[in-house]
Structure formats: C-alpha cells, structure tokens
Backbone as a ProteinNet text record, in pm:
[ID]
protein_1_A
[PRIMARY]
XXXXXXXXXXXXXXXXXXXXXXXXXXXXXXXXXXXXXXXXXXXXXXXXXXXXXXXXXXXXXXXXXXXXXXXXXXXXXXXXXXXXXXXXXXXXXXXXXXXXXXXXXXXXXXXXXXXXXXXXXXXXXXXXXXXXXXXXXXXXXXXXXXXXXXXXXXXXXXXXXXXXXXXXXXXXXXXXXXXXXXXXXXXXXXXXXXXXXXXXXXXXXXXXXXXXXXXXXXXXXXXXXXXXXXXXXXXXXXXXXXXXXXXXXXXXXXXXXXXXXXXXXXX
[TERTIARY]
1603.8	1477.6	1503.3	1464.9	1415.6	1373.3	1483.5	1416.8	1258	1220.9	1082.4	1117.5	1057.6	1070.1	993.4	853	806.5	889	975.1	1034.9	1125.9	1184.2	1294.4	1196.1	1089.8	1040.8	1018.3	967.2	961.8	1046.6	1207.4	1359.9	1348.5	1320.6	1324.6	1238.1	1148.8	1034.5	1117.9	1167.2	1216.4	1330	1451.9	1505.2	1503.6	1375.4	1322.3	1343	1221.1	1160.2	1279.3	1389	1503	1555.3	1616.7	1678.2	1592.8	1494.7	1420.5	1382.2	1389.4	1396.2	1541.8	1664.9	1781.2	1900.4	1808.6	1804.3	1993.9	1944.4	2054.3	2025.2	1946.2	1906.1	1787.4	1754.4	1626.3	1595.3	1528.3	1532.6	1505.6	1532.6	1477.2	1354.5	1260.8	1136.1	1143.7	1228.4	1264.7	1252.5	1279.6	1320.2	1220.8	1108	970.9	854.2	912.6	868.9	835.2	714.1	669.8	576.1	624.3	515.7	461.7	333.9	291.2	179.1	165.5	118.5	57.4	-81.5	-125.5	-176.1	-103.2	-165.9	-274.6	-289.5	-377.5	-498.8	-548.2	-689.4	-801	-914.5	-1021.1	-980.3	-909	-865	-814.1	-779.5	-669.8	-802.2	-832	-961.2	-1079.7	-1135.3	-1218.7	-1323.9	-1339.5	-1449.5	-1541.5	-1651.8	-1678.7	-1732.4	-1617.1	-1659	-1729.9	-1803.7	-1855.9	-1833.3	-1923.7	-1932.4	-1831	-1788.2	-1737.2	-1730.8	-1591.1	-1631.7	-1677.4	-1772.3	-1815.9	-1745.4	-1585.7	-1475.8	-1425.6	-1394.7	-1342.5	-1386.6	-1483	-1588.2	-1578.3	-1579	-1554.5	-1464.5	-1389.1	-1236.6	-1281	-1427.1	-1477.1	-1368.7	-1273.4	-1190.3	-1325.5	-1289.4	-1336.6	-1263.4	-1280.8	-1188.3	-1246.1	-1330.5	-1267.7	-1175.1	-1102.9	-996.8	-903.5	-829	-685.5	-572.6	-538.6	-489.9	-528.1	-617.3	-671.6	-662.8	-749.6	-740.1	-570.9	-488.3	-333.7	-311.5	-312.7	-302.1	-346	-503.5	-553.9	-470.4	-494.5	-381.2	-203.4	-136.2	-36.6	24.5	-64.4	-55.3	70.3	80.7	239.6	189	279.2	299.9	186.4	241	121.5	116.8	-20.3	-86.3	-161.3	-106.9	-198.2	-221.2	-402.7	-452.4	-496.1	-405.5	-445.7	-498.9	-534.6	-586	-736.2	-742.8	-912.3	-912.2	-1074	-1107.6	-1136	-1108.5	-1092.6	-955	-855.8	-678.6	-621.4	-584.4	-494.3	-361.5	-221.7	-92.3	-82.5	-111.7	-101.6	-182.6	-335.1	-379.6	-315.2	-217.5	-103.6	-7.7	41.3	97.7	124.3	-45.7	-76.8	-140.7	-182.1	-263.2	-264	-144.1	-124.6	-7.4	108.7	198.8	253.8	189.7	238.5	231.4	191.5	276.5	381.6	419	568	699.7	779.3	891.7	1007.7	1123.9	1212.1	1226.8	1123.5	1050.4	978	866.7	834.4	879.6	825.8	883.8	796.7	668.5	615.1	511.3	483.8	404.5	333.2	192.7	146.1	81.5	26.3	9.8	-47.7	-171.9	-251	-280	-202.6	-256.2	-166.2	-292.9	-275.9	-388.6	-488.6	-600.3	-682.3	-678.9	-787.2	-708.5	-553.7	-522	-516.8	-495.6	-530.9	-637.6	-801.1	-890.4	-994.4	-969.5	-1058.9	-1215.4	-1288.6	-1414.1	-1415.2	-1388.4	-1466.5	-1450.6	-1359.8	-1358.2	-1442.4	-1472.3	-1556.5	-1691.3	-1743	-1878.6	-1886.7	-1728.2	-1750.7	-1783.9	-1726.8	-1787.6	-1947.2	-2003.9	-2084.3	-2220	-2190.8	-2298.6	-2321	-2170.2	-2131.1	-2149.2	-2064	-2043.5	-1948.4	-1907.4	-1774.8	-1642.5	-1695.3	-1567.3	-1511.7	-1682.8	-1634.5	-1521.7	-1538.5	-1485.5	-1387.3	-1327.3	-1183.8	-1111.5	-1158.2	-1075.6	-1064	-1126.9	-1137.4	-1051.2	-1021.2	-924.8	-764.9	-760.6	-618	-584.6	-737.2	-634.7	-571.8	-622.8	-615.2	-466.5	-462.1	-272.7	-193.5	-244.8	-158.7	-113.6	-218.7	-169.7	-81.6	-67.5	-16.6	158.9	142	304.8	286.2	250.7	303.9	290.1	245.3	220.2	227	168.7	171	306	406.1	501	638.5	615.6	679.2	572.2	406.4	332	371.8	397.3	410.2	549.9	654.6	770.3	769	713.2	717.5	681.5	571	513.9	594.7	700	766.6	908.9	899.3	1012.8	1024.6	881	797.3	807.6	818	825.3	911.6	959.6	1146	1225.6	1168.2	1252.1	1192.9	1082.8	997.1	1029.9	1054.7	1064	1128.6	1301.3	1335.5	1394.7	1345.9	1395.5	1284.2	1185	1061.7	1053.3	976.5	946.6	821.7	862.3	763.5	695.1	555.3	481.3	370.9	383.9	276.8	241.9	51.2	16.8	-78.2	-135.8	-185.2	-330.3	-403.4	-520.5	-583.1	-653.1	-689.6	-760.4	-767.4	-831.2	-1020.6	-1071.7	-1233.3	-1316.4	-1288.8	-1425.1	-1311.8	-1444.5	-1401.1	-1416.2	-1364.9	-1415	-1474.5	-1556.4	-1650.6	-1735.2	-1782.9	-1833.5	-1955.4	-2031.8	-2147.9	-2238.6	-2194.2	-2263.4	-2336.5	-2431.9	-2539.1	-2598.3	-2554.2	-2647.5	-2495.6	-2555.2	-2371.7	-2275.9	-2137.4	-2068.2	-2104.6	-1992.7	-1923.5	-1785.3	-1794.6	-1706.9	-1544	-1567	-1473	-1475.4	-1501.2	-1511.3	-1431.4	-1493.5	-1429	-1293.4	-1270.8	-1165.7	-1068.2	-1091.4	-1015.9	-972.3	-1063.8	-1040.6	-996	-1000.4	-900.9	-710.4	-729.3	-597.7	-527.5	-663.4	-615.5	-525.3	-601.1	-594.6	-459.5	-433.6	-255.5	-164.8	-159	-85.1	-86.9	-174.1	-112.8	-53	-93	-12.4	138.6	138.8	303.6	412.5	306.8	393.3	403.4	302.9	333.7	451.7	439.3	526.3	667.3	660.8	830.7	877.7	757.9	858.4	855.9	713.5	832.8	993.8	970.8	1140.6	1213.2	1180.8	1324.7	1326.6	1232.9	1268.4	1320.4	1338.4	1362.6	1234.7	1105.4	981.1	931.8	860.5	849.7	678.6	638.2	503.3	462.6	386.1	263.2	108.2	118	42.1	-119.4	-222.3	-346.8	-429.7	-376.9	-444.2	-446.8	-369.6	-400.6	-453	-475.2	-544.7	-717.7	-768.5	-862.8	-909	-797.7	-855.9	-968.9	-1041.2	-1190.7	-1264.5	-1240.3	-1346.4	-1366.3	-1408.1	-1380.8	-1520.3	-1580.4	-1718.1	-1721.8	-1862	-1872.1	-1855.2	-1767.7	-1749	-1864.2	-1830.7	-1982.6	-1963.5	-1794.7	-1802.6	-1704.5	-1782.1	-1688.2	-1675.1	-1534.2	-1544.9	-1503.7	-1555.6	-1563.4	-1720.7	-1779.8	-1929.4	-1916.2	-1970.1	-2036.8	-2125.4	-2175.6	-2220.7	-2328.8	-2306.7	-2434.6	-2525	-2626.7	-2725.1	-2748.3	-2766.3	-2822.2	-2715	-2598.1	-2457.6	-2339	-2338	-2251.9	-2097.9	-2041.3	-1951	-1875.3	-1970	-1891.1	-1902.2	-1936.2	-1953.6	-1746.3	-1739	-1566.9	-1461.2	-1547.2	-1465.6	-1460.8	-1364	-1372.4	-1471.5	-1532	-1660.6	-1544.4	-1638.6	-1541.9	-1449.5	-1485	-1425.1	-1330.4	-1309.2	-1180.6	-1107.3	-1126.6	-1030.4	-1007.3	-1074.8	-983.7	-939.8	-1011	-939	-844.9	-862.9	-759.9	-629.5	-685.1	-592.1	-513	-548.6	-506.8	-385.1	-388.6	-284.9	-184.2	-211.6	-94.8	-8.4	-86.7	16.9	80.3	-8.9	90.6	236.9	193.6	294.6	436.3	388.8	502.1	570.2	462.1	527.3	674.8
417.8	446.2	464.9	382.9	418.5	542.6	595.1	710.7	731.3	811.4	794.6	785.2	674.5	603.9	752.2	785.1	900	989.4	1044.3	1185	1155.4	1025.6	968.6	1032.7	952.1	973.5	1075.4	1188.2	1308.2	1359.4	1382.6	1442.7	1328.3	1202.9	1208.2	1293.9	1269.3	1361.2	1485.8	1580.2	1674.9	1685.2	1613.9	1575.8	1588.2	1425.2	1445.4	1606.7	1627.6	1774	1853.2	1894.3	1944.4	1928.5	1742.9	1749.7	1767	1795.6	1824.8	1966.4	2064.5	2176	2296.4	2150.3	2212.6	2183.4	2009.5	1958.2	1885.5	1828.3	1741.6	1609.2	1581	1408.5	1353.8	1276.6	1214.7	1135.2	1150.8	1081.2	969.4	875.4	715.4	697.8	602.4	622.4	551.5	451.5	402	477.4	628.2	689.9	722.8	751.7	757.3	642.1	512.2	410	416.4	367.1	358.3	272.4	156.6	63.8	97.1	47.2	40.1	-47.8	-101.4	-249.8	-199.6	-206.8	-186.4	-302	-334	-465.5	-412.1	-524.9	-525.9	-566	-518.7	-548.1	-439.7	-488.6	-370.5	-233.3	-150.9	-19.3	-28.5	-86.1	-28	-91.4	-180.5	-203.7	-88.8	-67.3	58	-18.3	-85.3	-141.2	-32.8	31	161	220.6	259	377.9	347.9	233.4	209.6	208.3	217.2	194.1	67.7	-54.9	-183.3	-244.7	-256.4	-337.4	-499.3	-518.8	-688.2	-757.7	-729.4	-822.4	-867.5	-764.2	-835.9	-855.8	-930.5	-1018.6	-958.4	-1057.4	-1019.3	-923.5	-920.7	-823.1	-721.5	-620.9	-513.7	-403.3	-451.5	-313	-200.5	-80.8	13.1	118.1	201.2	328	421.4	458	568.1	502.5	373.2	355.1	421	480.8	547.5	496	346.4	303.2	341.3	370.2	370.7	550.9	570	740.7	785.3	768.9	759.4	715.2	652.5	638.1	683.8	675.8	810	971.9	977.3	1112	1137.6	1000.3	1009.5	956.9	867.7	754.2	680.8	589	491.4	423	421.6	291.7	190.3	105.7	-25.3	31.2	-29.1	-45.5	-120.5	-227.3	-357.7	-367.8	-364.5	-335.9	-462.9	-515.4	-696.9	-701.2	-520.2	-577.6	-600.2	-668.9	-767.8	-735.7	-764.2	-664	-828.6	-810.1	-916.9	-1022.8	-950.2	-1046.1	-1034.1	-1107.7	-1132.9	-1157.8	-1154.6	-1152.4	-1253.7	-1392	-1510.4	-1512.4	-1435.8	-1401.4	-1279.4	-1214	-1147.6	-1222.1	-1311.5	-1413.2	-1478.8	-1570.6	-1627.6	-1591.6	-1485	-1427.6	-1292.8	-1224	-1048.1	-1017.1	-1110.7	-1057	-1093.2	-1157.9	-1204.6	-1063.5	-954.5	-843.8	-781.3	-811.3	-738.1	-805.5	-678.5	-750.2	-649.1	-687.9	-610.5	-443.1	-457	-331.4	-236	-309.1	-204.2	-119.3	-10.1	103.5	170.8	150.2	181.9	67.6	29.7	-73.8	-31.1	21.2	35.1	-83.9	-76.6	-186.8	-143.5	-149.3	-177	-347.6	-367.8	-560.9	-546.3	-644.1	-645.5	-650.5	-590.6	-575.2	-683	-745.6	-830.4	-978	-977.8	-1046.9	-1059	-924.4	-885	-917.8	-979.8	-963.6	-866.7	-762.4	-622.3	-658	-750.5	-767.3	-816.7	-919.8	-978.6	-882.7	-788.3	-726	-623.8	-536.5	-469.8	-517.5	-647.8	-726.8	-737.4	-785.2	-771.5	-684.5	-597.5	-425	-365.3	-397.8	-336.2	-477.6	-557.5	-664	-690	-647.8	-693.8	-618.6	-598.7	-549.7	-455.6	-326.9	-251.9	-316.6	-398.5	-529.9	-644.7	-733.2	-816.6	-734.2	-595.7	-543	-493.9	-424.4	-379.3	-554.6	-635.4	-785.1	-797.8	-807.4	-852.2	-792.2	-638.1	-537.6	-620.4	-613.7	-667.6	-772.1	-890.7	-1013.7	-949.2	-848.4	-853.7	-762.8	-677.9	-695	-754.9	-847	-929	-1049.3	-1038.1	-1082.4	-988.8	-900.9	-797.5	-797.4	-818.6	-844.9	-948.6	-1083.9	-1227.5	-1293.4	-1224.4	-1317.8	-1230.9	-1144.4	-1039.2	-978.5	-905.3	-936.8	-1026.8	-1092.4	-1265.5	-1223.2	-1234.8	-1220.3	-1162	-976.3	-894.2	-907.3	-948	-995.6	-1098.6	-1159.1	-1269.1	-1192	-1074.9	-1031.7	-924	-858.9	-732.5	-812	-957.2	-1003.7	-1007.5	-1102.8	-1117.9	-982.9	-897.1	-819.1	-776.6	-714.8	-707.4	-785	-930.2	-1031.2	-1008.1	-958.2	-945.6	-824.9	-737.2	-535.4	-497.9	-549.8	-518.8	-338.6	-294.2	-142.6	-52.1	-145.6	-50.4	6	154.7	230.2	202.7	148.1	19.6	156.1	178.9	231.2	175.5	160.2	118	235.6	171.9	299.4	241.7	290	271.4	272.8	230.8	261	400.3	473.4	567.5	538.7	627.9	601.8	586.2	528.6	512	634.4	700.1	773.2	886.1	974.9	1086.6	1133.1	1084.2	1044.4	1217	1213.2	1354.3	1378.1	1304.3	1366.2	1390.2	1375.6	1413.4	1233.9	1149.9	997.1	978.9	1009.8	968.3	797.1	746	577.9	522.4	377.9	254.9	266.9	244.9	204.3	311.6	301.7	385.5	425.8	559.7	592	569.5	456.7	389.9	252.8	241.5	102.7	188.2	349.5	391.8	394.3	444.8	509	362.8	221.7	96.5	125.1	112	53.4	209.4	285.9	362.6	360.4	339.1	253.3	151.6	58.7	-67.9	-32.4	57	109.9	148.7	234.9	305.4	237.5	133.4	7.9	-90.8	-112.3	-176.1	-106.9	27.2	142.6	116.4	87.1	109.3	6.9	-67	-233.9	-234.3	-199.4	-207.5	-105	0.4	90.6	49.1	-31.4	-114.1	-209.1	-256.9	-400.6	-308.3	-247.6	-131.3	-110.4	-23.8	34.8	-62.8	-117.3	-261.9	-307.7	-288.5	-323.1	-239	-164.3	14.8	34.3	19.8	73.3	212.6	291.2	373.8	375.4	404.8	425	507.2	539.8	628.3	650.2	735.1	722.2	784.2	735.9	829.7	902.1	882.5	912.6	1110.8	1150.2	1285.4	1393.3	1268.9	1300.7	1310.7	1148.4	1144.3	1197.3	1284.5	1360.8	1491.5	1485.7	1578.8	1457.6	1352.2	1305.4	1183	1151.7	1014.6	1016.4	895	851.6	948	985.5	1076.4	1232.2	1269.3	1411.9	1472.6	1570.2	1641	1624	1558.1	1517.4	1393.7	1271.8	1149.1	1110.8	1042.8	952	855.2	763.8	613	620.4	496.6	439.1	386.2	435	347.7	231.3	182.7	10.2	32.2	-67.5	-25.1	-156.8	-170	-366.7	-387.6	-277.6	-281.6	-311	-298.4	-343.6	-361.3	-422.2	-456.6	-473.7	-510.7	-555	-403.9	-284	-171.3	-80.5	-152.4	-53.7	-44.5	71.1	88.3	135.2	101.7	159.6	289.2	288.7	491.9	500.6	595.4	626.6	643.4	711.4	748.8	907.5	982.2	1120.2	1055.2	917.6	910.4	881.3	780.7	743.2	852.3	978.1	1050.4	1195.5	1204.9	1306.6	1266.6	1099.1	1045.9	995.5	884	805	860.9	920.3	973.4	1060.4	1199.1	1236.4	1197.1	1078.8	1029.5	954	879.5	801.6	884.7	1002.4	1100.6	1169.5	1185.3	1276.9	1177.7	1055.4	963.4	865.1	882.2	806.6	908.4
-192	-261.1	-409.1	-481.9	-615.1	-685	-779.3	-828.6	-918.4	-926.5	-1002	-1130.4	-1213.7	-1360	-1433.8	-1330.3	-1456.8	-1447.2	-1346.2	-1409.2	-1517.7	-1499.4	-1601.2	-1702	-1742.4	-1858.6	-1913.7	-1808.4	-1849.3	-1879.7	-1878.8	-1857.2	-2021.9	-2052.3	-2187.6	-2273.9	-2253.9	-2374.6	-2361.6	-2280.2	-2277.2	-2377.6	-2359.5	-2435	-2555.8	-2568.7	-2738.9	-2795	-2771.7	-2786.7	-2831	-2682.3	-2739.9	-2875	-2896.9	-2989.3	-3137.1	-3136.6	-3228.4	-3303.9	-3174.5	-3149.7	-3220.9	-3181.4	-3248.7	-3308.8	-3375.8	-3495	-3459.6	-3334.7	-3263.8	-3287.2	-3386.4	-3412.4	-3376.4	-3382.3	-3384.1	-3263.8	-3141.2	-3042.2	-3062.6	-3012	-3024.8	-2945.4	-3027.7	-2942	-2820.7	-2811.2	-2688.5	-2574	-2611.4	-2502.1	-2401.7	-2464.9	-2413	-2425.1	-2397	-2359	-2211.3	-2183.8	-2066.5	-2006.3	-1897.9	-1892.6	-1735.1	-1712.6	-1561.1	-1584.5	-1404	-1420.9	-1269.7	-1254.6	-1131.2	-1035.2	-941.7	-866.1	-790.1	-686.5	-498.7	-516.2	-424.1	-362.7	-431.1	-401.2	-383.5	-408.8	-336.8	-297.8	-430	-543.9	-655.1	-763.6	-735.7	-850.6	-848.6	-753.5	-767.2	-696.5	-645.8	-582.2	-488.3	-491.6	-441	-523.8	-660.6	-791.7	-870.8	-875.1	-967.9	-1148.4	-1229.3	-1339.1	-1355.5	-1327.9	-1290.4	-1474.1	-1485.8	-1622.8	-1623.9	-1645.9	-1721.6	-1724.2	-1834.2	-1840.6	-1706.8	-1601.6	-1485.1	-1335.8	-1415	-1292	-1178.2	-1112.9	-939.6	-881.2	-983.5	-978.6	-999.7	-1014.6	-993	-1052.9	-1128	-1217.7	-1295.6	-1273	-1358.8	-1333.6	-1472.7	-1465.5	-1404.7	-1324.6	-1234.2	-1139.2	-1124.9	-997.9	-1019.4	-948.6	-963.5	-1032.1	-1042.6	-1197.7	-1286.8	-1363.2	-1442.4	-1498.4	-1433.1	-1385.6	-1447.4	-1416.5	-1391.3	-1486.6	-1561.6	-1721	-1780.8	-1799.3	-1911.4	-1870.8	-1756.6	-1749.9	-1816.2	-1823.3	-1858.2	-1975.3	-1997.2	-2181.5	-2141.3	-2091.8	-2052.5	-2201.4	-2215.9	-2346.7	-2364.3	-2258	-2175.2	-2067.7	-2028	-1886.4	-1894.9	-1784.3	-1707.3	-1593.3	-1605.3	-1464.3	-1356.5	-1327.9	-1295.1	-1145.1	-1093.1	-881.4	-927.1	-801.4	-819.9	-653.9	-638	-547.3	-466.4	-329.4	-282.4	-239.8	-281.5	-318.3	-163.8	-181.9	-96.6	-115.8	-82.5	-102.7	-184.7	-141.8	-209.3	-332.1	-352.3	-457.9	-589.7	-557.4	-615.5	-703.2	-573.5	-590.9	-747.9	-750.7	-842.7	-947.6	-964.3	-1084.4	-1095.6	-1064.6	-1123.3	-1150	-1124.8	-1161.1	-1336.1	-1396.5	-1524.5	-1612.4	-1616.9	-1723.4	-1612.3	-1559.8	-1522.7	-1594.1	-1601.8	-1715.2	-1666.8	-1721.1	-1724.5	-1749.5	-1862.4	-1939.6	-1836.1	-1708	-1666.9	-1548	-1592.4	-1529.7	-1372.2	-1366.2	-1260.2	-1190.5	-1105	-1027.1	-911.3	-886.1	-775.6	-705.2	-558.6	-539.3	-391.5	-374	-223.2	-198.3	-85	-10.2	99.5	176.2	329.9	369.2	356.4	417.7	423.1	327.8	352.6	419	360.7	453.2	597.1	641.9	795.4	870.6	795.7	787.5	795.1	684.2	700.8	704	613.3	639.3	740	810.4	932.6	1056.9	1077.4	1181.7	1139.2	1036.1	1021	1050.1	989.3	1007.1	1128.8	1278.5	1400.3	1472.9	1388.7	1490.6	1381.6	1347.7	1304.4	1349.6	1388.8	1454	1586.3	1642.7	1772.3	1859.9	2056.8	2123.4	2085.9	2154.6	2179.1	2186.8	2320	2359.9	2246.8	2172.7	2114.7	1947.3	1915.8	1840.6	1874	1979.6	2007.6	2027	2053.1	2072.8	1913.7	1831.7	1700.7	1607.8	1665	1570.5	1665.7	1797	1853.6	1778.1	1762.2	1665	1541.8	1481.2	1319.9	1367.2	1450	1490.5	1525.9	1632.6	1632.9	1498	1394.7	1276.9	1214.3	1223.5	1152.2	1189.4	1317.3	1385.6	1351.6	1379.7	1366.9	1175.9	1105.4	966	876.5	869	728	692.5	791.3	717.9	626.6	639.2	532.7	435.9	448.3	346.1	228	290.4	233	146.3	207.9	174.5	25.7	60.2	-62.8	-211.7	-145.7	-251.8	-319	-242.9	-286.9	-363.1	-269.6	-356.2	-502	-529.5	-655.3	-768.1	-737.6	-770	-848	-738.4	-771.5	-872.1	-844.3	-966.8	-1080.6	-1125.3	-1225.4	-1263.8	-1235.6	-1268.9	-1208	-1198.5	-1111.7	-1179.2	-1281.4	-1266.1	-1241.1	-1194.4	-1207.7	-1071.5	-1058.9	-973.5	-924.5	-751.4	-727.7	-603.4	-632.5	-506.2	-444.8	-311.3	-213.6	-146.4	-197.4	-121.2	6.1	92.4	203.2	200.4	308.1	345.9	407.5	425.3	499.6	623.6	689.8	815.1	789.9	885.6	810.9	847	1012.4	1043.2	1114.4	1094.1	1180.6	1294.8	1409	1541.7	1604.4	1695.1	1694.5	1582.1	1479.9	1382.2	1374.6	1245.9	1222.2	1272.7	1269.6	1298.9	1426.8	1443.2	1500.9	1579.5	1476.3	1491.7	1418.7	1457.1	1445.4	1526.6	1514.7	1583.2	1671.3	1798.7	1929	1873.8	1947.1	1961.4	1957.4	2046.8	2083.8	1998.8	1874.4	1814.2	1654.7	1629.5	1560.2	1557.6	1708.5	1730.3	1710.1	1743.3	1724.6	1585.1	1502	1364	1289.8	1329.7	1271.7	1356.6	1458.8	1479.4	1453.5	1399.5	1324.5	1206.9	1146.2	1035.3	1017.6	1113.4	1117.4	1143.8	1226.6	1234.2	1143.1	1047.8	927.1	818.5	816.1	805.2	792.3	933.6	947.9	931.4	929.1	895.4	717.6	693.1	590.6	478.5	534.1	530.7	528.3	651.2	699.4	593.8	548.1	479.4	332	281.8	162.6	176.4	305.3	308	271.5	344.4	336.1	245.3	120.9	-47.6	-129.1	-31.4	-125.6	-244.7	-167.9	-246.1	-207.3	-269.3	-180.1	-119.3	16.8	67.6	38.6	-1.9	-20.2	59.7	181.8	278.4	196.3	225.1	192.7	302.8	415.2	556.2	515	493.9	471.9	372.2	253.5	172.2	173.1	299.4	306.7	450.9	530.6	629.5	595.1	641.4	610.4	560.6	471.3	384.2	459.2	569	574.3	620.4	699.8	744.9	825.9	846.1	948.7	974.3	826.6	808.2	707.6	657.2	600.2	449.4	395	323.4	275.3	293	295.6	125.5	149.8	9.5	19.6	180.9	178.3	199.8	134.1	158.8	300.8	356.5	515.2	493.1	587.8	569.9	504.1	386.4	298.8	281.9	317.9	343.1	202.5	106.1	-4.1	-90.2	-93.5	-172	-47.1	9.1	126.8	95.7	-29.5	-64.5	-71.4	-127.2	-111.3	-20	112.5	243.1	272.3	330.4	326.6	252.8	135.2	26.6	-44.8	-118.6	-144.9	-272.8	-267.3	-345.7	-463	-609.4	-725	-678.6	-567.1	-525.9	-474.6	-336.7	-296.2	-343.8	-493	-604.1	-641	-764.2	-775.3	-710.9	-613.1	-470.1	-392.5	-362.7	-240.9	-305.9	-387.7	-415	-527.9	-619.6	-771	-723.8	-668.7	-650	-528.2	-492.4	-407.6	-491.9	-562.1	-656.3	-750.8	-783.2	-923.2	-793.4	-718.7	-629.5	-598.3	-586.3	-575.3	-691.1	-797.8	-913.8	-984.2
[MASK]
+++++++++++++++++++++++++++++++++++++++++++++++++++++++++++++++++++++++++++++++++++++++++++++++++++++++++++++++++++++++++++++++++++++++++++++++++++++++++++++++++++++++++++++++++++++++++++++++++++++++++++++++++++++++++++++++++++++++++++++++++++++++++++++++++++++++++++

C-alpha cells in the first residue's frame, strides 16, 4: 500500500514552517507542491448535488462533489477534475486520464458501476417483477466475476504508468436502502435487499483488483449507513420521474457527509 502523498505534504509544510521558525534555510517551494486529479463516474462528478457547471455538459461536474469539496479544503497546487457522470472504464480510458503526470500526487476514482450495468437493473427493478429483478442484479454479477475485473485492471494499470508516485484511492459505492425502513410504496423488500447485495459485491471486487495495484479502497457503506433510501434521513435521491438521471445518486449531504470524509481519511 502506498503511503499517503497528503501526509507527505503535510510533514513538508511542517518542515517549511520549522526551518523558518529557526532560520535553518529557506524551504524549497517544491516541497509543498501538490497535485490531484479526480477521475470516475457520476458518484465523483456530483451528479445528485446539483448546482452542475455549464462548462461540463453531460459530465454534470459541480463543486459540491467531493473532488472538489477536497480541494477547496486543502489548496493542492493543481486540481483536475476530469469524472463525467455516466463513464465507464473504457470512458476513463479515453478522456480523463490526460492531467496525470509524474508530478501527481493523489488520484481518486469511483467506476464500475455503470459498467456493471447500474441503470438498467435499477430501471429493472423499479418497472418490473421481484423475480424479473433479483435475475437482473445475478446478471450484473455474474458480469462482475466474468468482465469487470480486466476492465478495472486496464484502468488501474493506466494509471499507474501515468502517476506512478501518486497516492491512488478508490472509493466505493454505498448501499441504496434501508431494508425495514420508513418506504411504504416501490420496490419489495426483497428487491431492496438484492441490490443492496449487488451493491456489496461489486464492493468487493472492486476492492480486490485495488489491492492487487497496491491502491488503497475506500469503502462508503458506513458512512452512508443511517442515510440511505428509506431512513428518516437519506442522502441518496430515490426514483425521481421528474429528473430521473439523478434518482440513486447522493444528494449534496452524501457528497459532503459520505463521500468527503472518506476520501480525506484515506488520502
């Protein structure tokens, strides 16, 4: 595992400071150079939080996402926010990795999901039977064992050759509902209870092919326990007819309740 690039950074500024303090020389500003470059999907663009900047279209970036958030909190040098809401591995691939460099120092990164197919099994269980939706979450595992990891692989490779000193974190999905809860009307029970298992099993795959890059995971499942669908206070949107694109996703509280301090805790 990769040590964390920010404490590096911090143990410099410290430093600085010191030698300034007792007139041991002049730190080099080098020392507190700091780059981060946020990839993925949806989940890292902010798709959910709204206020969406103009500049990046479909890619639904805005700063309340937890990239974003995470920089104004810390001032890195640079920060390039290249996840677009909608990507897929192969969409990583080809259009987010060009500011990574030797230079940077931290890289977050949510994908998988949509390669897994997160909308259509969601659209299956929220149109369908019980049955035709627990079958629909098994395919999106059995993709999960048979294809996504090579996916994921290619992409951590990518990486690596690009930054390879950077402090690379993947963070996860959360679980969607809170089974027993306050939900009344929509799914069953038992359609929740699938797709929050779906949920933990790409979880864990994904988790796996981190390790094996020496990245580190960053789970959000316990950050967004209490808040999820169905509790008294969620910070994912449930199916919404009126903006559909952000039914699932974490409101602006799960960005910076869920996601924000998972990534500060592991950067």
């Amino acid at each position: 595992m990769r040590m964390s690039r920010f404490a590096a950074l911090t143990s410099s500024l410290l430093l600085a400071a010191s030698a300034a303090l007792f007139g041991a020389g002049q730190a080099s500003a080098a020392q507190a150079d700091f780059g981060y470059v946020a990839l993925g999907d949806s989940y890292s663009s902010g798709l959910g939080a709204g206020n969406y900047d103009g500049a990046s279209g479909n890619c639904k970036r805005t700063t309340r996402a937890y990239p974003a958030l995470w920089a104004a909190a810390h001032s890195p040098q640079t920060f390039a926010f290249t996840a677009c809401s909608g990507a897929r591995t192969g969409d990583v691939l080809s259009s987010q990795l060009g500011p990574l460099n030797s230079g940077t120092d931290l890289v977050s990164i949510t994908i998988g999901g949509n390669d897994a197919g997160f909308s259509d099994v969601m659209t299956t269980c929220v149109l369908q039977s019980e049955s035709t939706c627990v079958n629909r979450v098994n395919q999106a595992k059995a993709y999960v064992d048979s294809t996504l990891p090579g996916q994921l692989d290619q992409v951590y490779n990518a990486i690596d050759s690009r930054a390879p000193a950077a402090r690379v974190v993947v963070l996860g999905y959360p679980r969607f509902y809170k089974l027993n809860g306050t939900c009344t009307t929509g799914l069953t029970e038992g359609e929740r209870a699938a797709i929050n298992g779906a949920a933990d099993y790409l979880n864990a795959a994904i988790a796996k092919r981190a390790a094996n890059h020496g990245f580190a995971f960053a789970s959000v499942v316990g950050a967004f326990t209490g808040h999820e669908i169905c509790s008294g206070s969620p910070w994912l949107h449930s199916v919404n007819w009126l903006n559909i694109a952000e039914s699932y996703h974490p409101t602006a509280s799960g960005q910076s309740g869920g996601y924000l301090p998972v990534l500060t805790n592991a950067a």
